[in-house]
TORPA-4810 file (N, C-alpha, C, O; in nm, 3 decimals):
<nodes>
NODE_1_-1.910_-0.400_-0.387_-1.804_-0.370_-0.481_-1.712_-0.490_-0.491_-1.698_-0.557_-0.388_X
NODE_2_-1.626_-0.539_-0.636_-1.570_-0.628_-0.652_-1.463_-0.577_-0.709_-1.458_-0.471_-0.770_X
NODE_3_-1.357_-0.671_-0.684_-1.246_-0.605_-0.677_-1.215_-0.680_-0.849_-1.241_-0.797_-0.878_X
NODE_4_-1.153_-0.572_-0.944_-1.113_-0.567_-1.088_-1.032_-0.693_-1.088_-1.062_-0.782_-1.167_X
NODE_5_-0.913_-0.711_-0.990_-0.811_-0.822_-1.082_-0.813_-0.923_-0.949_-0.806_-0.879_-0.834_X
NODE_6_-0.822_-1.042_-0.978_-0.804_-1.160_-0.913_-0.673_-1.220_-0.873_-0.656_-1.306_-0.787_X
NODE_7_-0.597_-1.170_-0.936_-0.463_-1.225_-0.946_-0.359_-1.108_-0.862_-0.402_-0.997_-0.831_X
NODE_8_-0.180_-1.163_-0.825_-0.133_-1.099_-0.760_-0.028_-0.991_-0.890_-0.006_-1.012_-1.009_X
NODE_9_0.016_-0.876_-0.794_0.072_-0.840_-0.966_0.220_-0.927_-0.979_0.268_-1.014_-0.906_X
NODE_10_0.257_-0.879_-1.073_0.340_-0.976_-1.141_0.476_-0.998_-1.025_0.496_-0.967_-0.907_X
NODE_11_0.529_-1.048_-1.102_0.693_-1.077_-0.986_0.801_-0.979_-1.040_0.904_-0.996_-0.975_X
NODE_12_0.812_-0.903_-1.113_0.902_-0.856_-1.191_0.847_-0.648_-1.075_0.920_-0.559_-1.030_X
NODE_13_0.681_-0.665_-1.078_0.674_-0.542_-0.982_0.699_-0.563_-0.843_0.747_-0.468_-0.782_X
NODE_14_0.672_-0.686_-0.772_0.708_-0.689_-0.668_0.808_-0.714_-0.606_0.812_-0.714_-0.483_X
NODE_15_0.909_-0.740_-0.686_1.051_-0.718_-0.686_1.052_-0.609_-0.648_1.078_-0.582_-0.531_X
NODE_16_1.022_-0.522_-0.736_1.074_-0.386_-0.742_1.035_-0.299_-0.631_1.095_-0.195_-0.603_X
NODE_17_0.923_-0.348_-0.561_0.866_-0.293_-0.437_0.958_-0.304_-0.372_1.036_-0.215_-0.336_X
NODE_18_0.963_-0.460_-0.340_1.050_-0.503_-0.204_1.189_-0.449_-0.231_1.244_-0.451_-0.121_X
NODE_19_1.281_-0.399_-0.329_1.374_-0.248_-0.358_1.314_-0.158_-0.251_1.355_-0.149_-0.135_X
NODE_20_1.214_-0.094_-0.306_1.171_0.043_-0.258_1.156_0.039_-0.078_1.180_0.118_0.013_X
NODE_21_1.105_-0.097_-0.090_1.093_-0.091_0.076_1.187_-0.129_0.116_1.172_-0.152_0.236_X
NODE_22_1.301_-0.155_0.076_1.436_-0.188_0.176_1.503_-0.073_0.156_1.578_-0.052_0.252_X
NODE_23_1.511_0.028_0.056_1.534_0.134_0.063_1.478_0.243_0.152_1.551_0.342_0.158_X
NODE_24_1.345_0.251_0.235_1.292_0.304_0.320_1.341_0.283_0.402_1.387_0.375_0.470_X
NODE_25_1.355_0.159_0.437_1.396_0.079_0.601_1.544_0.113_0.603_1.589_0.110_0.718_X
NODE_26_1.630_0.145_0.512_1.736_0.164_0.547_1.820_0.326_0.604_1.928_0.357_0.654_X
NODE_27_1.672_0.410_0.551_1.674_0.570_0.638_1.710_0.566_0.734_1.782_0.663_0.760_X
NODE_28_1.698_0.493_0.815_1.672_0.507_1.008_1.563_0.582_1.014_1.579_0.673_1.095_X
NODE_29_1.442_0.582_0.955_1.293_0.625_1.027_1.237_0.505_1.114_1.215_0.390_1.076_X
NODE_30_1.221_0.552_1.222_1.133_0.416_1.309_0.993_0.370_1.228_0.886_0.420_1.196_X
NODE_31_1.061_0.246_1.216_0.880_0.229_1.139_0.746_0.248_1.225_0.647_0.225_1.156_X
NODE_32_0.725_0.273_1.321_0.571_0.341_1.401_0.556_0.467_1.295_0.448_0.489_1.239_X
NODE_33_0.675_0.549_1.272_0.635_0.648_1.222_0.620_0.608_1.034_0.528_0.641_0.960_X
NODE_34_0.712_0.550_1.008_0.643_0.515_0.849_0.525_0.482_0.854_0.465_0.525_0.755_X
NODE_35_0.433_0.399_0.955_0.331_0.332_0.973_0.250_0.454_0.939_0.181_0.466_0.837_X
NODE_36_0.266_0.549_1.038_0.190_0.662_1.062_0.164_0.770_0.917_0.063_0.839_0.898_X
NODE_37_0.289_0.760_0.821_0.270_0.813_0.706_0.151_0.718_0.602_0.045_0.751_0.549_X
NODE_38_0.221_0.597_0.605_0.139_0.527_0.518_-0.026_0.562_0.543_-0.089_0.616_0.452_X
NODE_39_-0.095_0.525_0.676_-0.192_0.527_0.731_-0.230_0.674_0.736_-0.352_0.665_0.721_X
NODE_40_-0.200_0.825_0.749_-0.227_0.972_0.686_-0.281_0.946_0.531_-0.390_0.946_0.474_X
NODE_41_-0.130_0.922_0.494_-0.130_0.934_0.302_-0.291_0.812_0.238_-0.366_0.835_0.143_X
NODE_42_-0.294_0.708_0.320_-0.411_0.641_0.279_-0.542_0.712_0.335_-0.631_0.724_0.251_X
NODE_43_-0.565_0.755_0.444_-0.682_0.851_0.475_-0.737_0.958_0.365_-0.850_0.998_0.336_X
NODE_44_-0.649_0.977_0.334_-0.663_1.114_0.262_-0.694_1.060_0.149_-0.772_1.131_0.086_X
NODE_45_-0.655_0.933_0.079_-0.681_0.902_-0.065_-0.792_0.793_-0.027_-0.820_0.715_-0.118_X
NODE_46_-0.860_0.775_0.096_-0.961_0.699_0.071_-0.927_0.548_0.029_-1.009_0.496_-0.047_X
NODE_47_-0.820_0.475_0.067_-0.748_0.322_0.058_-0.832_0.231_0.154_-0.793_0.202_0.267_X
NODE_48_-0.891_0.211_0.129_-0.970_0.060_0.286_-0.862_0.045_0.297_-0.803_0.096_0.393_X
NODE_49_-0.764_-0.070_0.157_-0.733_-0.199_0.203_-0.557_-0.170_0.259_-0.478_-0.260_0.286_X
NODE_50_-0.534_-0.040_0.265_-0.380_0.026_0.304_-0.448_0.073_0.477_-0.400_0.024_0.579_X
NODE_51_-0.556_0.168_0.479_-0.578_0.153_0.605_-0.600_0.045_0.715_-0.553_0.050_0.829_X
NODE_52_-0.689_-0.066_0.655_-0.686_-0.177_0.730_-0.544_-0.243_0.742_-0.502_-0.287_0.849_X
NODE_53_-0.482_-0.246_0.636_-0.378_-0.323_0.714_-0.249_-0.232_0.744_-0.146_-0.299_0.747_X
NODE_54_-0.236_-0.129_0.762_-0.130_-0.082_0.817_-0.165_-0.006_0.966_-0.085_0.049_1.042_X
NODE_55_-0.321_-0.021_0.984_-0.362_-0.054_1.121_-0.343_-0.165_1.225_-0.326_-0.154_1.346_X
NODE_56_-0.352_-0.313_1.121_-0.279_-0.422_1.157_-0.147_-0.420_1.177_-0.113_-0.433_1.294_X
NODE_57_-0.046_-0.406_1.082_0.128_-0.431_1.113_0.121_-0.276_1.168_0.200_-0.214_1.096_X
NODE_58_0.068_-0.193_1.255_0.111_-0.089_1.305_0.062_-0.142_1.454_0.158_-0.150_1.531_X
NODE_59_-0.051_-0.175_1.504_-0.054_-0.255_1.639_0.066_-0.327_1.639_0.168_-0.294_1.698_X
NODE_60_0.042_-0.463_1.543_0.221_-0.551_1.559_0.308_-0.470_1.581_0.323_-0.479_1.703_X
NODE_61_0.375_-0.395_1.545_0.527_-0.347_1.579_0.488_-0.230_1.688_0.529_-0.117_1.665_X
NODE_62_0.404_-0.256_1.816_0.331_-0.116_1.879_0.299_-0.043_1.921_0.295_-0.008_2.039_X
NODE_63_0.254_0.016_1.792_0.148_0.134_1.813_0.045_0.121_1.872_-0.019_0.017_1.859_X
NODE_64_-0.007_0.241_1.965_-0.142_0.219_2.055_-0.249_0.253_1.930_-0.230_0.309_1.822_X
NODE_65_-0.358_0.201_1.984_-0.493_0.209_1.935_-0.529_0.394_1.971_-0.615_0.463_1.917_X
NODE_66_-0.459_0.423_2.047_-0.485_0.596_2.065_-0.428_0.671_1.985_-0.471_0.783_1.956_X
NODE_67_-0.340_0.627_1.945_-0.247_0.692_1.821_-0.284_0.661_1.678_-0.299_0.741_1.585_X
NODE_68_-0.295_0.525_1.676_-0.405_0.535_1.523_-0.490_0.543_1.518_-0.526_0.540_1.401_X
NODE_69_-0.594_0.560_1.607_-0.730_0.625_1.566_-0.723_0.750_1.552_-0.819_0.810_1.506_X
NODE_70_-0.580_0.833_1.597_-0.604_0.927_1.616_-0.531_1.050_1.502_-0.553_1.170_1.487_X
NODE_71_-0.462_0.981_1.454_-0.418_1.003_1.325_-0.450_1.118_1.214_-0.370_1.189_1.153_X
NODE_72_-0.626_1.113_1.208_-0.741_1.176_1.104_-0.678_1.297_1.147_-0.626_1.373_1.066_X
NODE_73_-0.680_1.321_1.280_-0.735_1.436_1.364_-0.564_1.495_1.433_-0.552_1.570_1.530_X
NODE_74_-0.472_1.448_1.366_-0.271_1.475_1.468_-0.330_1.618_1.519_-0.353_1.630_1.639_X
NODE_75_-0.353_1.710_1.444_-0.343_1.836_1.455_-0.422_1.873_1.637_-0.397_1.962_1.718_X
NODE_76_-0.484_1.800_1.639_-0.573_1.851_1.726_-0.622_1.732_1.869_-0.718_1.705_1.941_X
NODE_77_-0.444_1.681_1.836_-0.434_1.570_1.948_-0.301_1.629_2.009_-0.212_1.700_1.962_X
NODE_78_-0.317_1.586_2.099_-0.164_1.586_2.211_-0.035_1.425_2.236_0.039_1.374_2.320_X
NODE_79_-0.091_1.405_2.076_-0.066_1.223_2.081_0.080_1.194_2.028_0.137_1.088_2.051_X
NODE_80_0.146_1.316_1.944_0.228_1.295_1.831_0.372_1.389_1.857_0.340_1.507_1.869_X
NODE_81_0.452_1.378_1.864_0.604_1.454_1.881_0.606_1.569_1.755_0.544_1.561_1.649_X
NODE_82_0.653_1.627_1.778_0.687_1.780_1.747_0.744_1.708_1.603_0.665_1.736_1.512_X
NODE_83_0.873_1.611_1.550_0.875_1.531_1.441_0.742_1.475_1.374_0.686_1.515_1.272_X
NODE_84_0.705_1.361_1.470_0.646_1.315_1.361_0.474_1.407_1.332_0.382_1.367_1.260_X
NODE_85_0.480_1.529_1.411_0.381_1.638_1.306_0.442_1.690_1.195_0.380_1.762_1.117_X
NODE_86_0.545_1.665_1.182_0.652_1.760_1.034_0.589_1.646_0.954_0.501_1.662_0.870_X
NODE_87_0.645_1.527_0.991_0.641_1.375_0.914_0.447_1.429_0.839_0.410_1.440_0.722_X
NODE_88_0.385_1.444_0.942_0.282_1.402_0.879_0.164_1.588_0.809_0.053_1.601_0.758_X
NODE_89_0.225_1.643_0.830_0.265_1.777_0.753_0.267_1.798_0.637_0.200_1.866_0.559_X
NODE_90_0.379_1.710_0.632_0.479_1.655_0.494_0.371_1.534_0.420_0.346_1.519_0.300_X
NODE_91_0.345_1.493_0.482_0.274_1.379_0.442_0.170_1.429_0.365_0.167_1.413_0.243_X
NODE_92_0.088_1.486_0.423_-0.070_1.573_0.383_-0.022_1.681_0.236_-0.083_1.693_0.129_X
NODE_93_0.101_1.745_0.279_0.158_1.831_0.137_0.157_1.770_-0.003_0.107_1.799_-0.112_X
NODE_94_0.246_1.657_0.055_0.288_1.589_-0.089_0.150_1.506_-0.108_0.136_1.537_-0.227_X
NODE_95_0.064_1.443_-0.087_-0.052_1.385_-0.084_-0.134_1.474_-0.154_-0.169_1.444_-0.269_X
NODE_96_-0.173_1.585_-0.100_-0.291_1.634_-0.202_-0.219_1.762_-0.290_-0.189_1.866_-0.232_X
NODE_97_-0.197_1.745_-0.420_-0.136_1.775_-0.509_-0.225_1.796_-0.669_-0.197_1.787_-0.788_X
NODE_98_-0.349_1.828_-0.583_-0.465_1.817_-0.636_-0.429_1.973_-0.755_-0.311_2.005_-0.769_X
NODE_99_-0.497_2.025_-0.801_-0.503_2.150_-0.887_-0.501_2.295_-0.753_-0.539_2.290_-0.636_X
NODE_100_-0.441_2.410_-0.832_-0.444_2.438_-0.685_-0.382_2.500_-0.543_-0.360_2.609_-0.490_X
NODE_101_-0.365_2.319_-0.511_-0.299_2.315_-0.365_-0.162_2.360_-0.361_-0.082_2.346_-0.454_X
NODE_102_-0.135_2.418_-0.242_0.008_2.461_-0.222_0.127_2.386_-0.228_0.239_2.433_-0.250_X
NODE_103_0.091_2.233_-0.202_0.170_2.144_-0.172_0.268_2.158_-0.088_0.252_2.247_-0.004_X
NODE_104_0.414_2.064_-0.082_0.483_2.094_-0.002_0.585_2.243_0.034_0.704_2.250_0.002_X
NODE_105_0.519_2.338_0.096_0.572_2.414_0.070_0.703_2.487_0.185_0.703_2.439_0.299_X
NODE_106_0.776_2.563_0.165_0.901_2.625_0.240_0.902_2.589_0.375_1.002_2.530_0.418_X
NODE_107_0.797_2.616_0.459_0.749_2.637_0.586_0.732_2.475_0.638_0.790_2.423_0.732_X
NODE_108_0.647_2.422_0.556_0.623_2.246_0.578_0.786_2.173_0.547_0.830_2.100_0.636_X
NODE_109_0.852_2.191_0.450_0.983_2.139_0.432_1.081_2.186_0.507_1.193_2.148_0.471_X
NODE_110_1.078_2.252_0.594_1.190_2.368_0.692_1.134_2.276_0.822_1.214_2.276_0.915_X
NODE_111_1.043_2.218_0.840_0.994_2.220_0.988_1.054_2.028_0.960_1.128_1.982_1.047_X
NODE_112_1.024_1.957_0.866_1.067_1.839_0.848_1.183_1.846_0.854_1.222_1.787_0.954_X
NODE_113_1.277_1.897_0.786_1.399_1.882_0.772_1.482_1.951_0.935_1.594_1.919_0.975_X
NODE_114_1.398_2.037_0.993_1.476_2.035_1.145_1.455_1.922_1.210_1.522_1.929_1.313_X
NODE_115_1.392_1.812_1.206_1.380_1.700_1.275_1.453_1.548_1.207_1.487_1.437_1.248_X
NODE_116_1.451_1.619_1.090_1.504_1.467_1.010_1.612_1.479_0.916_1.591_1.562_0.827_X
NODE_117_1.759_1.398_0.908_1.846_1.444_0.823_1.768_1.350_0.676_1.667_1.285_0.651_X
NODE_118_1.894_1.396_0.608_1.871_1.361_0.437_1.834_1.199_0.439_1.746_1.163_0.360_X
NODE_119_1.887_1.113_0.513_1.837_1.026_0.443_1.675_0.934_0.490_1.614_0.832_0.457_X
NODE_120_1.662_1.055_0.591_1.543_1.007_0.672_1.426_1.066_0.599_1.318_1.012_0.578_X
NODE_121_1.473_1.210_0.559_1.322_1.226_0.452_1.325_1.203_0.327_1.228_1.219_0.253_X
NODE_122_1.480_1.150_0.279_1.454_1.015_0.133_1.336_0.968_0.206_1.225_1.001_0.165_X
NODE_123_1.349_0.896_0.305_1.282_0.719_0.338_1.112_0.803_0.331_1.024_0.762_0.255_X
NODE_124_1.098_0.897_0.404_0.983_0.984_0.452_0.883_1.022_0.315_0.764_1.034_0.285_X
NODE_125_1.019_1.032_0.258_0.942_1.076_0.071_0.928_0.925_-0.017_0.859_0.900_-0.115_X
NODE_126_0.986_0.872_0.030_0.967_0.735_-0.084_0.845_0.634_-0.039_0.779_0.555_-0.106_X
NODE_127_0.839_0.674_0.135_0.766_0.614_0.170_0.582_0.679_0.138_0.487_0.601_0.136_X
NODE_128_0.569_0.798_0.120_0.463_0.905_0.124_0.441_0.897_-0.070_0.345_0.958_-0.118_X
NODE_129_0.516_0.836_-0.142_0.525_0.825_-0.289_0.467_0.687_-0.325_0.373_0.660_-0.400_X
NODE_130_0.549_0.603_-0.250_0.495_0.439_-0.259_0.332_0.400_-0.189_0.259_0.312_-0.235_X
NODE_131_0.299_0.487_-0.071_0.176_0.464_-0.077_0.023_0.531_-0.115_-0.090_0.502_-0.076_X
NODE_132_0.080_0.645_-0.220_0.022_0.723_-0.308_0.051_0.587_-0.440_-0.054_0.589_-0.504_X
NODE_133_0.118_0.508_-0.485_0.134_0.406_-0.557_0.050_0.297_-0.554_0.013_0.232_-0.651_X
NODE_134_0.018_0.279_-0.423_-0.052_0.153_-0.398_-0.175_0.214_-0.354_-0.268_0.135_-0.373_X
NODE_135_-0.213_0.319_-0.305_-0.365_0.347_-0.290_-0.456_0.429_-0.434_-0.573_0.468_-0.423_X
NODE_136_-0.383_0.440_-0.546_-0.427_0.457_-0.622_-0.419_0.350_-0.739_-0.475_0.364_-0.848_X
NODE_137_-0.342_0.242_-0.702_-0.392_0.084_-0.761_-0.482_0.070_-0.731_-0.574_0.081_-0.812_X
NODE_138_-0.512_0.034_-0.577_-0.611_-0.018_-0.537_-0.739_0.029_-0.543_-0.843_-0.036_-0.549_X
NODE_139_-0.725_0.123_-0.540_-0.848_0.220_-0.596_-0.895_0.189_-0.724_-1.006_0.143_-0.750_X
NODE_140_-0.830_0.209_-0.782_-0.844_0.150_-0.971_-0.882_-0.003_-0.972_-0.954_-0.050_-1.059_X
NODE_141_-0.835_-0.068_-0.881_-0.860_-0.222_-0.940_-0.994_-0.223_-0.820_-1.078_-0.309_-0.848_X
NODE_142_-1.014_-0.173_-0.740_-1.153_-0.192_-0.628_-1.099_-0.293_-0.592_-1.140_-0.403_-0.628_X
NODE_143_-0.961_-0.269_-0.487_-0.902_-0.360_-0.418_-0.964_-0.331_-0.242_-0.981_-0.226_-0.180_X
NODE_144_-0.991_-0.504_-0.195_-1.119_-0.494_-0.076_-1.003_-0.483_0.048_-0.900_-0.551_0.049_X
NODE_145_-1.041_-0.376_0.159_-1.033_-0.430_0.293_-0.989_-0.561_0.360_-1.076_-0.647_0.372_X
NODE_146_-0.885_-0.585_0.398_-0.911_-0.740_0.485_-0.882_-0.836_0.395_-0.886_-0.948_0.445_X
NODE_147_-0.857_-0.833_0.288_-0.764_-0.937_0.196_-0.637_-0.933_0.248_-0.573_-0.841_0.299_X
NODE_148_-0.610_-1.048_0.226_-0.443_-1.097_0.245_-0.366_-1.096_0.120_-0.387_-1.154_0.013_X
NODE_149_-0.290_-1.030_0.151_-0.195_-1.016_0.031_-0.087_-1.063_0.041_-0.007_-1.055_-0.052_X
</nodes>
């Protein structure tokens, strides 16, 4: 498979990213756990090139190799805090929004919000939005694994 566009996107969007992501970072969510959303929300949409590298800058700032491999499977690990299962709860809700699905519903948003104030599940939601953004670029353009961006 080859990837659609050769080029980086423009400067006028990646501006606008690097907004969105200083707006995350400024929640107070520990980034291990943004890591941990990004890397859910890309599982689920099937992203190589978001899983590979937020497996990378998630070792860097780190995270064990037991915790992101283990990720697929939170539910049925003893790996993850009573939070960041809401975090990634939440994550899986708003993610598949397919026809349908229940999405985020009362029970999933009640259990996040006892662990996280308002501006932590802004960051939690912008962050679970932005990489539903970029794994369905990349998807569209057959963006590869292991590129440097």
């Amino acid at each position: 498979m080859e990837a659609r566009l050769k080029s980086a996107t423009s400067p006028d969007v990646m501006t606008a990213v690097q907004h969105l992501y200083k707006a995350i970072h400024a929640g107070g969510v520990d980034p291990r756990l943004l890591s941990l959303v990004h890397l859910r929300a890309s599982q689920i949409n099937g992203c190589s090139p978001c899983v590979y590298a937020t497996l990378q800058s998630a070792k860097q700032a780190g995270e064990t190799e037991e915790r992101l491999h283990s990720v697929v499977a939170w539910r049925e690990t003893p790996f993850y805090t009573e939070a960041e299962r809401a975090a990634l709860a939440l994550t899986e809700a708003a993610t598949r929004i397919q026809d349908g699905a229940p999405g985020v519903t009362d029970a999933i948003w009640d259990a996040a919000a006892e662990h996280f104030n308002d501006d932590q599940l802004s960051s939690i939601i912008l962050e679970i939005a932005l990489t539903n953004f970029f794994n369905r670029i990349n998807h569209t353009i057959r963006e590869q694994a292991g590129k440097s961006w």
